[in-house]
C-alpha positions in Angstrom: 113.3 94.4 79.8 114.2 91.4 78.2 111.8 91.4 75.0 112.3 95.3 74.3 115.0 98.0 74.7 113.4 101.2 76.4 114.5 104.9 76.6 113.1 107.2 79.2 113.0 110.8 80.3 111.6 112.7 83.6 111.4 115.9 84.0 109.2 118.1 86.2 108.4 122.4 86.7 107.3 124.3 89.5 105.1 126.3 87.4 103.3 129.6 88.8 103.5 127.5 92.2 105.8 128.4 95.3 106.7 125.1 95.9 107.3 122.4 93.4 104.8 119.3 95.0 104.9 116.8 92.7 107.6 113.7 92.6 109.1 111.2 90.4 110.4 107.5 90.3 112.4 106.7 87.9 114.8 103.2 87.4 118.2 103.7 89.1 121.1 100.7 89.2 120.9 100.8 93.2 117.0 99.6 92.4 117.7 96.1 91.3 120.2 93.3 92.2 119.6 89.6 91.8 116.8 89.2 94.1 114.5 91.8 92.2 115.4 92.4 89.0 112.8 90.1 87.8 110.4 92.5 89.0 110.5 94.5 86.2 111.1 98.1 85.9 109.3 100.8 88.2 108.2 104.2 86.6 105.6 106.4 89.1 104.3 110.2 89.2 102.9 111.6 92.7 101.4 115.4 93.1 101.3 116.2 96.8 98.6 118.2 98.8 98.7 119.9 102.1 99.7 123.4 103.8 103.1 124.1 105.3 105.0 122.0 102.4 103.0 118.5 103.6 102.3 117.8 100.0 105.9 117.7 99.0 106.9 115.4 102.3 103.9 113.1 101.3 105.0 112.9 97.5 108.4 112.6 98.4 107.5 109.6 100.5 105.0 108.0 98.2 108.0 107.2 95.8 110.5 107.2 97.9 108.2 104.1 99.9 108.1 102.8 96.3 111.4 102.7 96.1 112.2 100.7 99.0 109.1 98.1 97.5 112.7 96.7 95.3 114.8 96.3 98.0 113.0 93.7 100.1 112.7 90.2 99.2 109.3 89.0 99.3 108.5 85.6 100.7 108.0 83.5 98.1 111.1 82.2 96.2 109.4 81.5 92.6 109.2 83.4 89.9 106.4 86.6 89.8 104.4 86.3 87.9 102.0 89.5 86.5 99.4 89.0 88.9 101.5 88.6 92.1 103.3 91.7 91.1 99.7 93.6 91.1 99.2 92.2 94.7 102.5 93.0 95.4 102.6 96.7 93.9 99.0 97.4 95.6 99.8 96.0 98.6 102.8 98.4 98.9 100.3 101.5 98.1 98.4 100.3 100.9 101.5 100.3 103.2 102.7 103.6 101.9 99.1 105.3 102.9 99.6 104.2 106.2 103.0 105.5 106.5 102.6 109.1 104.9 99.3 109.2 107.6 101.4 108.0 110.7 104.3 110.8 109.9 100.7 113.3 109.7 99.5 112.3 113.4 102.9 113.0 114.8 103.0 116.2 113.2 100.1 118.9 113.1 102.1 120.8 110.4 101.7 118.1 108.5 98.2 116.6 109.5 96.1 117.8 106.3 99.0 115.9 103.8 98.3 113.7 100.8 99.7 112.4 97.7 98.4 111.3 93.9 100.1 108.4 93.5 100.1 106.9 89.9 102.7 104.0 89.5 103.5 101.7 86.1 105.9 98.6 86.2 107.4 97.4 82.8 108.0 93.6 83.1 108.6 91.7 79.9 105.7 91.9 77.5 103.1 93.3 80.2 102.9 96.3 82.3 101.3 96.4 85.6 99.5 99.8 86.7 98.4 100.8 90.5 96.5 103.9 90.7 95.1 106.4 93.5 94.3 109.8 92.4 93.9 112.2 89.8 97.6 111.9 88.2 97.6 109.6 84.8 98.8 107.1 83.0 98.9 107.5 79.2 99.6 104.8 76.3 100.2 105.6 72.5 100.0 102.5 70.4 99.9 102.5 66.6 98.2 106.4 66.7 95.7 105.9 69.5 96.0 107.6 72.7 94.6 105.9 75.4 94.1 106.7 79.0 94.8 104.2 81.0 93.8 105.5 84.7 90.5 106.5 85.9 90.5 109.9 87.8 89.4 109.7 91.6 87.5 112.8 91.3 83.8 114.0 92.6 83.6 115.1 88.8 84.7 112.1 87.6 81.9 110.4 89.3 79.4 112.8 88.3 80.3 111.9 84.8 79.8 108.3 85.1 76.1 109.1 86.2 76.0 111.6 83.4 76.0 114.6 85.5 78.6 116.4 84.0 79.7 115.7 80.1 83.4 114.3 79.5 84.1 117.6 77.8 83.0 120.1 80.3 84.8 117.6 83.1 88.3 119.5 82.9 87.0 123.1 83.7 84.3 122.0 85.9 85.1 124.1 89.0 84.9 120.6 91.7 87.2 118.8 89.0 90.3 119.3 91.5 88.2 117.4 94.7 89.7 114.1 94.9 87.9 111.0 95.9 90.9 108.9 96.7 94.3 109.8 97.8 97.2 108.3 99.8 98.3 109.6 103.4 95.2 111.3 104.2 93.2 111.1 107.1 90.8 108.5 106.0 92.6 105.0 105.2 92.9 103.8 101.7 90.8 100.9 101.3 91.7 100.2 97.5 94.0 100.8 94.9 93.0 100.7 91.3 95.2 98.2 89.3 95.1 96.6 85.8 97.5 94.4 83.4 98.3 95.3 79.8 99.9 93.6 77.0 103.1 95.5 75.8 104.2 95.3 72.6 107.1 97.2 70.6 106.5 100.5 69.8 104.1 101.3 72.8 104.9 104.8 74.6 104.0 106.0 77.5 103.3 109.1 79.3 102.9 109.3 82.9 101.4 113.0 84.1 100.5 115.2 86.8 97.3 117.2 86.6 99.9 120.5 85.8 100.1 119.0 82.4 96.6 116.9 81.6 94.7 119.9 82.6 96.5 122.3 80.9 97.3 120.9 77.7 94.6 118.9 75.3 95.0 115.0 75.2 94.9 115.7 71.4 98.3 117.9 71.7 99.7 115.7 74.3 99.6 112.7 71.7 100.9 114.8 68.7 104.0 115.0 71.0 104.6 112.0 72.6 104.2 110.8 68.8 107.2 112.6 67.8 110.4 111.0 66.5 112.3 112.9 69.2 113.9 111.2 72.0 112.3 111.2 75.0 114.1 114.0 76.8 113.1 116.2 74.2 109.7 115.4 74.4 109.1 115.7 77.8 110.7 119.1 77.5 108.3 120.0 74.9 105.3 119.0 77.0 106.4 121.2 79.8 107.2 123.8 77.6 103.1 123.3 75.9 101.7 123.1 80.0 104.0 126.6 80.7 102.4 128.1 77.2 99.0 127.3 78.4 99.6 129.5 81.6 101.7 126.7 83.6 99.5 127.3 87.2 100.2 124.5 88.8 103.5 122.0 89.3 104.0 120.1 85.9 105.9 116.3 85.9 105.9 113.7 83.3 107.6 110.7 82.5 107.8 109.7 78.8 108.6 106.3 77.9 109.2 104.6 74.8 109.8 101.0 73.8 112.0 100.4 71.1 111.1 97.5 69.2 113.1 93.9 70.2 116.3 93.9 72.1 117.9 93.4 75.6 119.6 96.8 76.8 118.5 100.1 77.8 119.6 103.8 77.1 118.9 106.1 80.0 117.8 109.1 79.1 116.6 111.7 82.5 116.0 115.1 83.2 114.6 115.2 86.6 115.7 118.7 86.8 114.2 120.8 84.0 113.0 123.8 84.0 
Protein backbone atom coordinates (compact mmCIF):
# COMPACT_ATOMS: atom_id res chain seq x y z
CA UNK A 1 0.00 0.00 0.00
CA UNK A 2 2.61 2.35 0.48
CA UNK A 3 0.96 4.98 2.98
CA UNK A 4 -0.72 2.18 5.25
CA UNK A 5 -0.17 -1.51 6.28
CA UNK A 6 -3.47 -3.63 5.71
CA UNK A 7 -4.71 -6.99 7.20
CA UNK A 8 -7.35 -8.89 5.44
CA UNK A 9 -9.63 -11.88 5.83
CA UNK A 10 -12.18 -13.77 3.31
CA UNK A 11 -14.24 -16.24 4.10
CA UNK A 12 -17.53 -17.50 2.59
CA UNK A 13 -20.65 -20.31 3.66
CA UNK A 14 -22.94 -22.24 1.65
CA UNK A 15 -25.66 -21.61 4.07
CA UNK A 16 -29.10 -23.56 3.70
CA UNK A 17 -28.04 -23.52 -0.16
CA UNK A 18 -27.09 -26.72 -2.25
CA UNK A 19 -24.50 -25.00 -3.93
CA UNK A 20 -22.22 -22.43 -2.61
CA UNK A 21 -22.59 -19.42 -5.60
CA UNK A 22 -20.90 -16.69 -4.53
CA UNK A 23 -16.89 -15.93 -5.11
CA UNK A 24 -14.04 -14.12 -3.86
CA UNK A 25 -10.81 -12.10 -4.99
CA UNK A 26 -8.51 -11.66 -2.81
CA UNK A 27 -4.52 -10.25 -3.25
CA UNK A 28 -2.21 -13.15 -4.14
CA UNK A 29 1.91 -12.67 -4.92
CA UNK A 30 1.25 -14.24 -8.57
CA UNK A 31 -1.16 -10.85 -8.90
CA UNK A 32 1.52 -8.24 -9.07
CA UNK A 33 5.03 -7.93 -10.63
CA UNK A 34 6.71 -4.77 -11.72
CA UNK A 35 4.47 -3.88 -14.44
CA UNK A 36 1.27 -3.73 -12.06
CA UNK A 37 1.99 -3.36 -8.75
CA UNK A 38 1.29 0.19 -8.97
CA UNK A 39 -2.24 -0.65 -9.49
CA UNK A 40 -2.97 -1.00 -6.25
CA UNK A 41 -4.52 -3.84 -4.42
CA UNK A 42 -7.69 -5.71 -5.78
CA UNK A 43 -10.38 -7.01 -3.23
CA UNK A 44 -14.08 -8.12 -5.04
CA UNK A 45 -17.28 -10.19 -3.94
CA UNK A 46 -19.55 -11.91 -6.77
CA UNK A 47 -23.02 -13.96 -5.94
CA UNK A 48 -23.91 -15.90 -8.98
CA UNK A 49 -27.39 -16.68 -10.51
CA UNK A 50 -28.66 -19.23 -12.80
CA UNK A 51 -29.97 -23.09 -12.91
CA UNK A 52 -27.79 -26.10 -13.47
CA UNK A 53 -24.79 -24.48 -11.28
CA UNK A 54 -24.46 -21.27 -14.00
CA UNK A 55 -24.33 -18.92 -11.13
CA UNK A 56 -21.24 -20.49 -9.67
CA UNK A 57 -19.42 -20.64 -13.40
CA UNK A 58 -20.43 -16.97 -13.87
CA UNK A 59 -19.10 -15.88 -10.35
CA UNK A 60 -16.22 -17.91 -10.71
CA UNK A 61 -15.43 -16.08 -13.94
CA UNK A 62 -16.30 -12.63 -12.86
CA UNK A 63 -13.24 -12.73 -10.46
CA UNK A 64 -11.34 -14.96 -12.05
CA UNK A 65 -11.66 -12.26 -15.31
CA UNK A 66 -10.71 -9.79 -12.61
CA UNK A 67 -7.89 -11.44 -11.97
CA UNK A 68 -6.35 -11.63 -15.21
CA UNK A 69 -7.22 -7.39 -15.33
CA UNK A 70 -3.34 -7.53 -13.29
CA UNK A 71 -1.69 -9.51 -15.58
CA UNK A 72 -1.83 -7.47 -18.74
CA UNK A 73 -0.01 -4.32 -19.31
CA UNK A 74 -2.14 -1.62 -20.44
CA UNK A 75 -0.90 0.74 -23.11
CA UNK A 76 0.10 3.57 -21.58
CA UNK A 77 3.53 3.56 -19.88
CA UNK A 78 2.91 6.44 -17.11
CA UNK A 79 1.94 6.28 -13.97
CA UNK A 80 -2.16 5.54 -13.10
CA UNK A 81 -3.43 7.63 -11.78
CA UNK A 82 -7.06 7.18 -9.65
CA UNK A 83 -9.11 8.07 -12.50
CA UNK A 84 -7.53 5.86 -15.25
CA UNK A 85 -7.72 3.09 -12.89
CA UNK A 86 -11.70 3.69 -12.66
CA UNK A 87 -11.73 3.53 -16.61
CA UNK A 88 -9.55 0.83 -16.40
CA UNK A 89 -11.40 -1.32 -13.55
CA UNK A 90 -14.95 -0.46 -15.41
CA UNK A 91 -13.82 -1.15 -18.57
CA UNK A 92 -12.73 -4.68 -17.51
CA UNK A 93 -16.44 -5.24 -15.91
CA UNK A 94 -17.62 -4.45 -19.25
CA UNK A 95 -15.30 -7.04 -20.85
CA UNK A 96 -16.05 -9.59 -18.29
CA UNK A 97 -20.10 -9.26 -19.02
CA UNK A 98 -19.41 -10.04 -22.38
CA UNK A 99 -17.36 -12.96 -21.61
CA UNK A 100 -19.61 -14.72 -18.85
CA UNK A 101 -22.56 -14.04 -21.84
CA UNK A 102 -20.56 -15.58 -24.75
CA UNK A 103 -19.68 -18.88 -22.49
CA UNK A 104 -24.08 -18.68 -21.97
CA UNK A 105 -24.76 -18.72 -25.88
CA UNK A 106 -22.54 -21.77 -26.35
CA UNK A 107 -24.17 -23.46 -23.67
CA UNK A 108 -28.00 -23.71 -22.98
CA UNK A 109 -27.24 -25.13 -19.52
CA UNK A 110 -25.80 -22.21 -18.83
CA UNK A 111 -27.93 -19.56 -20.87
CA UNK A 112 -29.98 -18.00 -17.82
CA UNK A 113 -26.28 -17.28 -15.81
CA UNK A 114 -25.28 -14.05 -14.06
CA UNK A 115 -23.08 -12.64 -11.51
CA UNK A 116 -23.14 -9.59 -8.62
CA UNK A 117 -20.05 -8.24 -9.13
CA UNK A 118 -18.85 -5.79 -6.43
CA UNK A 119 -15.03 -4.88 -6.77
CA UNK A 120 -12.76 -2.34 -4.46
CA UNK A 121 -9.05 -1.42 -5.32
CA UNK A 122 -6.82 -0.09 -2.51
CA UNK A 123 -4.18 2.29 -4.11
CA UNK A 124 -2.27 4.58 -1.78
CA UNK A 125 -4.45 7.03 0.02
CA UNK A 126 -7.67 6.37 -2.37
CA UNK A 127 -9.79 3.52 -3.12
CA UNK A 128 -11.46 2.95 -6.33
CA UNK A 129 -15.03 1.04 -6.31
CA UNK A 130 -16.84 -0.62 -9.53
CA UNK A 131 -20.19 -1.90 -8.88
CA UNK A 132 -23.06 -4.06 -10.70
CA UNK A 133 -25.54 -5.60 -8.55
CA UNK A 134 -26.90 -6.05 -5.27
CA UNK A 135 -23.54 -7.28 -3.36
CA UNK A 136 -22.00 -4.28 -1.16
CA UNK A 137 -19.38 -2.39 -0.26
CA UNK A 138 -19.16 -1.24 3.37
CA UNK A 139 -16.75 1.54 5.09
CA UNK A 140 -16.31 2.13 8.95
CA UNK A 141 -14.48 5.36 9.62
CA UNK A 142 -14.18 6.86 13.12
CA UNK A 143 -17.83 4.98 14.25
CA UNK A 144 -19.82 5.64 11.09
CA UNK A 145 -20.84 2.92 8.82
CA UNK A 146 -21.35 3.83 5.49
CA UNK A 147 -22.52 2.14 2.48
CA UNK A 148 -20.79 2.72 -0.19
CA UNK A 149 -22.72 0.88 -3.25
CA UNK A 150 -26.04 1.53 -4.44
CA UNK A 151 -28.24 -1.71 -4.91
CA UNK A 152 -29.36 -2.47 -8.63
CA UNK A 153 -32.68 -3.55 -7.45
CA UNK A 154 -36.50 -2.88 -8.68
CA UNK A 155 -36.91 -2.04 -4.88
CA UNK A 156 -34.14 0.04 -4.74
CA UNK A 157 -35.63 2.12 -7.45
CA UNK A 158 -38.94 2.18 -5.95
CA UNK A 159 -37.33 3.70 -3.01
CA UNK A 160 -35.74 6.44 -4.72
CA UNK A 161 -39.29 7.48 -6.00
CA UNK A 162 -40.53 6.89 -2.48
CA UNK A 163 -42.44 3.86 -3.27
CA UNK A 164 -41.19 1.67 -0.80
CA UNK A 165 -39.56 3.16 2.62
CA UNK A 166 -35.63 2.35 3.29
CA UNK A 167 -36.85 0.26 6.21
CA UNK A 168 -39.39 -2.00 4.66
CA UNK A 169 -36.76 -2.27 1.43
CA UNK A 170 -35.02 -5.52 2.97
CA UNK A 171 -38.18 -7.75 3.37
CA UNK A 172 -39.96 -6.29 0.52
CA UNK A 173 -40.86 -9.51 -1.38
CA UNK A 174 -39.30 -7.97 -5.20
CA UNK A 175 -36.07 -6.87 -3.08
CA UNK A 176 -34.08 -9.95 -4.72
CA UNK A 177 -34.98 -8.64 -8.66
CA UNK A 178 -31.94 -7.23 -9.89
CA UNK A 179 -31.74 -4.33 -12.24
CA UNK A 180 -28.23 -4.78 -13.35
CA UNK A 181 -26.01 -7.77 -13.46
CA UNK A 182 -23.02 -9.15 -15.40
CA UNK A 183 -23.23 -12.17 -18.02
CA UNK A 184 -26.83 -11.92 -18.50
CA UNK A 185 -28.67 -11.85 -21.61
CA UNK A 186 -28.99 -8.19 -21.97
CA UNK A 187 -25.46 -6.27 -22.28
CA UNK A 188 -24.17 -4.13 -19.48
CA UNK A 189 -24.15 -0.78 -20.57
CA UNK A 190 -22.69 0.76 -17.23
CA UNK A 191 -20.92 0.11 -14.25
CA UNK A 192 -21.28 2.20 -11.24
CA UNK A 193 -17.82 3.52 -10.00
CA UNK A 194 -16.68 6.16 -7.47
CA UNK A 195 -13.25 7.37 -5.73
CA UNK A 196 -12.69 7.78 -1.97
CA UNK A 197 -10.16 9.23 0.18
CA UNK A 198 -8.56 6.51 2.48
CA UNK A 199 -7.19 7.39 5.51
CA UNK A 200 -5.65 5.13 8.55
CA UNK A 201 -8.04 3.41 10.46
CA UNK A 202 -10.71 2.94 7.63
CA UNK A 203 -12.26 -0.75 7.46
CA UNK A 204 -13.96 -2.36 5.09
CA UNK A 205 -16.47 -4.82 4.52
CA UNK A 206 -17.31 -6.24 1.33
CA UNK A 207 -20.67 -8.55 1.37
CA UNK A 208 -22.94 -10.80 -0.39
CA UNK A 209 -26.73 -10.34 0.10
CA UNK A 210 -26.39 -13.89 2.41
CA UNK A 211 -25.04 -11.55 4.97
CA UNK A 212 -26.63 -7.78 4.39
CA UNK A 213 -29.93 -9.26 4.31
CA UNK A 214 -29.68 -11.28 7.10
CA UNK A 215 -27.95 -9.46 9.58
CA UNK A 216 -28.72 -5.53 10.58
CA UNK A 217 -26.13 -2.87 9.26
CA UNK A 218 -26.31 -1.88 12.95
CA UNK A 219 -24.77 -5.46 14.06
CA UNK A 220 -22.65 -5.70 11.06
CA UNK A 221 -20.71 -2.40 12.22
CA UNK A 222 -20.59 -3.43 15.98
CA UNK A 223 -18.47 -6.24 14.51
CA UNK A 224 -16.34 -5.01 11.98
CA UNK A 225 -15.70 -2.42 14.89
CA UNK A 226 -14.14 -4.94 16.99
CA UNK A 227 -10.48 -5.05 18.00
CA UNK A 228 -10.27 -8.57 16.57
CA UNK A 229 -8.35 -9.40 13.68
CA UNK A 230 -9.90 -9.70 10.70
CA UNK A 231 -10.20 -13.52 10.37
CA UNK A 232 -12.02 -13.41 13.41
CA UNK A 233 -14.38 -11.03 12.38
CA UNK A 234 -15.36 -12.32 9.39
CA UNK A 235 -15.97 -15.53 11.20
CA UNK A 236 -18.17 -13.79 13.50
CA UNK A 237 -20.28 -12.28 10.74
CA UNK A 238 -20.89 -15.55 9.17
CA UNK A 239 -21.51 -17.04 12.30
CA UNK A 240 -24.39 -13.73 13.04
CA UNK A 241 -25.82 -14.46 9.05
CA UNK A 242 -25.97 -18.56 10.07
CA UNK A 243 -27.78 -17.34 13.53
CA UNK A 244 -30.22 -15.37 11.64
CA UNK A 245 -31.40 -18.56 9.68
CA UNK A 246 -28.23 -18.49 7.10
CA UNK A 247 -30.74 -19.13 3.73
CA UNK A 248 -28.77 -18.15 1.34
CA UNK A 249 -24.66 -18.37 0.36
CA UNK A 250 -22.83 -15.91 2.88
CA UNK A 251 -19.15 -14.20 1.67
CA UNK A 252 -17.37 -11.29 3.06
CA UNK A 253 -14.18 -9.73 2.89
CA UNK A 254 -13.06 -7.62 5.90
CA UNK A 255 -10.42 -5.22 5.56
CA UNK A 256 -8.59 -3.09 7.87
CA UNK A 257 -6.02 -0.39 7.50
CA UNK A 258 -3.62 -0.14 10.07
CA UNK A 259 -2.49 3.28 10.50
CA UNK A 260 1.06 4.35 8.51
CA UNK A 261 3.52 1.87 7.31
CA UNK A 262 4.73 -0.11 4.17
CA UNK A 263 4.09 -4.05 4.70
CA UNK A 264 1.24 -6.19 4.82
CA UNK A 265 0.08 -9.24 7.10
CA UNK A 266 -2.09 -11.62 5.21
CA UNK A 267 -4.61 -12.92 6.99
CA UNK A 268 -7.42 -15.51 4.70
CA UNK A 269 -9.95 -17.90 5.27
CA UNK A 270 -11.43 -18.57 2.01
CA UNK A 271 -12.59 -21.76 3.32
CA UNK A 272 -14.73 -21.32 6.45
CA UNK A 273 -17.40 -22.92 7.39
Amino acid sequence: MGEHAITYAAATHIGLRQLNEDSLLVPSAHMYDEHCDHRGRLFAVADGMGGHGGGDVASRMACQGLGNYYQQRMATKSSLNAQRLRRHLCETVLRIDRRIRRRGQLDTALADMGTTLSCLVLKHNQTIIAHVGDSRIYRLRRGHFTCLTTDHTLVQEMVFEGLVTPEKAAVHPLHHLLTNSVGTAESLEWVDSRIDRVYAGDRFLLCTDGLHNAVAENDMAKVLGNSWKPRRIAAQLITEALSAGGKDNISVIVICLNGSGSSETIARNEGFG
